[in-house]
Each structure stands twice: as structure tokens, then as C-alpha cells.
N, C-alpha and C positions, 0 to 999 in steps of 0.2 A: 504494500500500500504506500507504505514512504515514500522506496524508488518510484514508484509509478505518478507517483502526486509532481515529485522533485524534475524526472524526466520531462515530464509535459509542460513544467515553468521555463525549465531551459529551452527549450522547442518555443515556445510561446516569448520569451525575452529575445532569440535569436536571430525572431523572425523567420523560422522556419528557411528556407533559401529563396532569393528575390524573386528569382525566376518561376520556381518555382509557387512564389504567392500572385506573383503576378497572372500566370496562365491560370490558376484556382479560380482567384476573382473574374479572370473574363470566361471562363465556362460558366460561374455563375451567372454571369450579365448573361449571357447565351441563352442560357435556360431558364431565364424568370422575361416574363410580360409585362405584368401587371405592376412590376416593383420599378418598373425602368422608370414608368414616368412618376410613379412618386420620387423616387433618387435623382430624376432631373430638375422636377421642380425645386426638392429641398436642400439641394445641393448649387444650384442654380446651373446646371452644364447640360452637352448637348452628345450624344453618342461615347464609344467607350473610348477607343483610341482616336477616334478624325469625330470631330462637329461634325453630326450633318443635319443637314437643312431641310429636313424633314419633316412635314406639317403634324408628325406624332410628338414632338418635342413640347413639353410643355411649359418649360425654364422661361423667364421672367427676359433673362435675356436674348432671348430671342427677336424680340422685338428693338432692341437695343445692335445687334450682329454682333453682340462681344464674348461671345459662348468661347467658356474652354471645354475639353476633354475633360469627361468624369472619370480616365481611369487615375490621374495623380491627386485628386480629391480624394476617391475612395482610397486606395494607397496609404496615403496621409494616414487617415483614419481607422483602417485596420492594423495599421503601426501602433497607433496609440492604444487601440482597446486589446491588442498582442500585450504590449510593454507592463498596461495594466493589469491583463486576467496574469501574468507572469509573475510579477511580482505578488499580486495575492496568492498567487500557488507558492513560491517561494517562501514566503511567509509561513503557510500552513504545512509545508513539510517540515523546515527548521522546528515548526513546534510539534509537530508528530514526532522529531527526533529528539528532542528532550522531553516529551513523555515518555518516550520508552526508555531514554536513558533515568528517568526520576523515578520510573516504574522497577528497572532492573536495581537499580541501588538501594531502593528502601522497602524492597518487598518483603524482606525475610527480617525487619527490622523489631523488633519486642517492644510490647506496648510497659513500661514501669509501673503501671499501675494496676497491671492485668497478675495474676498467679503465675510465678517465677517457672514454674513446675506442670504449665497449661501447653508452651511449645517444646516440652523436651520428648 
């Protein structure tokens, strides 16, 4: 459980490999519909790698022609919520490992107050 918590922070702060996150997300973009145009509106951009000027676009800027590419927006932003879910898994493993090291050192530990003659 440790390793496994600890493995996935490192993967998750390391950013996984660029390339690698980059093709993820445009397979994503690829395969969703209905998310495009809310991620273009709220993001304000137009297409994933090229603007295009396509009357499905529904970004504010459009009307403006100042449209970037949504994939270094989302990029951005999958960096940050990497960095973040990374670091709370980093967190939770360091403390999964000193439970078990607080768990190993005081387990067999005699209570004083208890009968001398209760753990022998």
C-alpha cells in the first residue's frame, strides 16, 4: 500500500513523460464532444493544436480572431493538478510510513499500570 501510494506521487510530480501526457490529452480531446465546447468556452481557445474557425467554436474570442490553441492551456493545467494530486500522495505515504514505523516500535510496548505478570 505504501509503495503503491508513494509510486503514483512520483509518476504524478514527474509528470509522467511530456510526450507522453501530451498524446493522453489529445486522445482525450479526440474522444469527448460535448466537453470541447465547454473547454473552449471556459478556457477561452479554439481547436487543440491549430485554431480553427469553425462555427462549432464557442470561445468569446472568436468574435475578437484572437483565439489560441487549447492544447498549452490545458497542459498548463494538468501540470498543476499532476504537481498537486503529487504532492498530497507524497504527503500520505510519508505518513503511512511512520505509522508503521510508530506501529513497529511500540507494539510490544507494557502498559505500567497494567499487571506486570499479564504479558509474560
Amino acid at each position: 500500500m505504501v509503495c503503491g501510494g508513494f509510486s503514483c506521487s512520483k509518476n504524478c510530480l514527474c509528470a509522467l513523460n511530456l510526450l507522453y501526457t501530451s498524446k493522453l490529452l489529445e486522445v482525450g480531446w479526440n474522444n469527448t464532444n460535448n466537453a470541447k465546447q465547454d473547454i473552449e468556452r471556459n478556457l477561452n481557445c479554439c481547436g487543440f493544436n491549430n485554431v480553427s474557425e469553425a462555427d462549432t467554436c464557442l470561445a468569446s474570442c472568436v468574435k475578437l480572431q484572437s483565439c489560441r490553441p487549447c492544447a498549452p492551456i490545458i497542459k498548463e493545467y494538468s501540470g498543476m493538478v499532476l504537481r498537486f494530486v503529487g504532492g498530497i500522495g507524497l504527503f500520505f505515504s510519508f505518513t503511512e510510513i511512520l505509522g508503521v514505523w510508530l506501529t513497529y516500535r511500540y507494539r510490544n510496548q507494557k502498559d505500567p499500570r497494567a499487571n506486570p505478570s499479564a504479558f509474560l
